[in-house]
C-alpha positions as a LaTeX table, in Angstrom:
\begin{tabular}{lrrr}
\hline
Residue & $x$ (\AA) & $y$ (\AA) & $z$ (\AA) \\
\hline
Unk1 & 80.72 & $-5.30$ & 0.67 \\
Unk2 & 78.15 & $-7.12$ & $-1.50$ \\
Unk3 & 78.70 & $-8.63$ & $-4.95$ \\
Unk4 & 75.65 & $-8.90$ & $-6.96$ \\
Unk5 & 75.78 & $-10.84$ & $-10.03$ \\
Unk6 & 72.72 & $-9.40$ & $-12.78$ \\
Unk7 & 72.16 & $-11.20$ & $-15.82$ \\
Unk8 & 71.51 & $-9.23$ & $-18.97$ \\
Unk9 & 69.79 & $-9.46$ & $-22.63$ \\
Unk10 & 70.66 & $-7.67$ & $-25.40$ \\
Unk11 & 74.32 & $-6.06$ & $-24.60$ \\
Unk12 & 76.78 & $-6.95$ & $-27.72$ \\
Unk13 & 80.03 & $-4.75$ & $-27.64$ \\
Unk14 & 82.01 & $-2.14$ & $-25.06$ \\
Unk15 & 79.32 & 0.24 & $-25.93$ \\
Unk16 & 76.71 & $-1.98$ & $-24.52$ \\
Unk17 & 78.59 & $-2.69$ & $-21.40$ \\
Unk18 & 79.73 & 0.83 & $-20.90$ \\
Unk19 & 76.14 & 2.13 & $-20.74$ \\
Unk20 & 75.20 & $-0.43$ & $-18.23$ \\
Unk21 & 78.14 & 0.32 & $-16.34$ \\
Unk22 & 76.91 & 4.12 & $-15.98$ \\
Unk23 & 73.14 & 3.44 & $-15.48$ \\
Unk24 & 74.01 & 0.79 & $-12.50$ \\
Unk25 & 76.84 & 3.06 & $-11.38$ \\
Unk26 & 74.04 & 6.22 & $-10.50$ \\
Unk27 & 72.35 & 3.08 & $-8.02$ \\
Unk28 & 73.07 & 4.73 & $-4.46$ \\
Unk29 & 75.73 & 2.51 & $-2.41$ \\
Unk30 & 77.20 & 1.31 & $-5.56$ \\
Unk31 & 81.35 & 0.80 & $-5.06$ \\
Unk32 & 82.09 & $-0.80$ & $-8.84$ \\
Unk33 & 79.80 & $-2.16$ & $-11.76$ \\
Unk34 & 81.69 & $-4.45$ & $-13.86$ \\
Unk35 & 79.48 & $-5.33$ & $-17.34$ \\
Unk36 & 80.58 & $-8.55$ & $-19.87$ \\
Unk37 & 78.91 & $-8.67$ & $-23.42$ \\
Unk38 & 80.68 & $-11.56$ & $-23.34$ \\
Unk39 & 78.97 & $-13.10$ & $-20.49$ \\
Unk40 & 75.81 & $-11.40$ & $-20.47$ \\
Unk41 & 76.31 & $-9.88$ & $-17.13$ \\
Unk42 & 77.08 & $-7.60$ & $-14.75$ \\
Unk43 & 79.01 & $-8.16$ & $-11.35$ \\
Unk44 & 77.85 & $-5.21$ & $-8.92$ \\
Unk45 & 79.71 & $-4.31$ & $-5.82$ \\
Unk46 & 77.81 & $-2.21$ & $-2.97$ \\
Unk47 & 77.54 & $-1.43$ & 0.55 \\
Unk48 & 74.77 & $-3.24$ & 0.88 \\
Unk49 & 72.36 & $-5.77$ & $-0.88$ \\
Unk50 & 70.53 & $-3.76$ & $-3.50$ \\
Unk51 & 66.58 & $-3.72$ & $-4.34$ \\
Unk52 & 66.24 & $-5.63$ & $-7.39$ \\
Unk53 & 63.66 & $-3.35$ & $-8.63$ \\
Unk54 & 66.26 & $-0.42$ & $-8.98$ \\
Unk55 & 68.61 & $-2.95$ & $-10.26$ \\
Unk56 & 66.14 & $-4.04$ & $-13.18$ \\
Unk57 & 65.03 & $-0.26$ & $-13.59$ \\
Unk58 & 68.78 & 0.92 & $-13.89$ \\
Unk59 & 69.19 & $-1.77$ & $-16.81$ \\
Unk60 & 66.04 & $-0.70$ & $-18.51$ \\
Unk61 & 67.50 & 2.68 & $-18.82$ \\
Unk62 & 70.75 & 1.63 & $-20.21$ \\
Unk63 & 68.78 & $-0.02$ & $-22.89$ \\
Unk64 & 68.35 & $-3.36$ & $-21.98$ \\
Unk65 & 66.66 & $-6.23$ & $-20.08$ \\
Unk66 & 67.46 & $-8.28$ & $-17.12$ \\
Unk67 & 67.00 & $-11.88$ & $-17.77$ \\
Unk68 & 65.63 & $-13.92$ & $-14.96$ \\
\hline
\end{tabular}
């Protein structure tokens, strides 16, 4: 298992973190997606190492932006 760690602009409550839980979730090989407002982030568990293109893409369709 891999742990990715994704930082995050723009998510501000449960709602926020919720969607980026879902969009990241839909990532093939993806185990658990765990989003903090809070932190700005979100920890992502997978098979494998993931393509941080489908990472950034999964984000932008959630609503947000990943911060580099």
């Amino acid at each position: 298992m891999t742990q990715t760690t994704v930082k995050i602009q723009g998510m501000t409550c449960g709602h926020c973190e919720g969607r980026v839980n879902t969009e990241l979730g839909k990532i093939a090989g993806v185990k658990e997606v765990k989003a903090s407002s809070g932190e700005s982030q979100a920890v992502i568990t997978s098979d494998a190492a993931l393509d941080a293109e489908l990472i950034s893409q999964a984000v932008i369709a959630a609503g947000y932006r990943v911060v580099q």
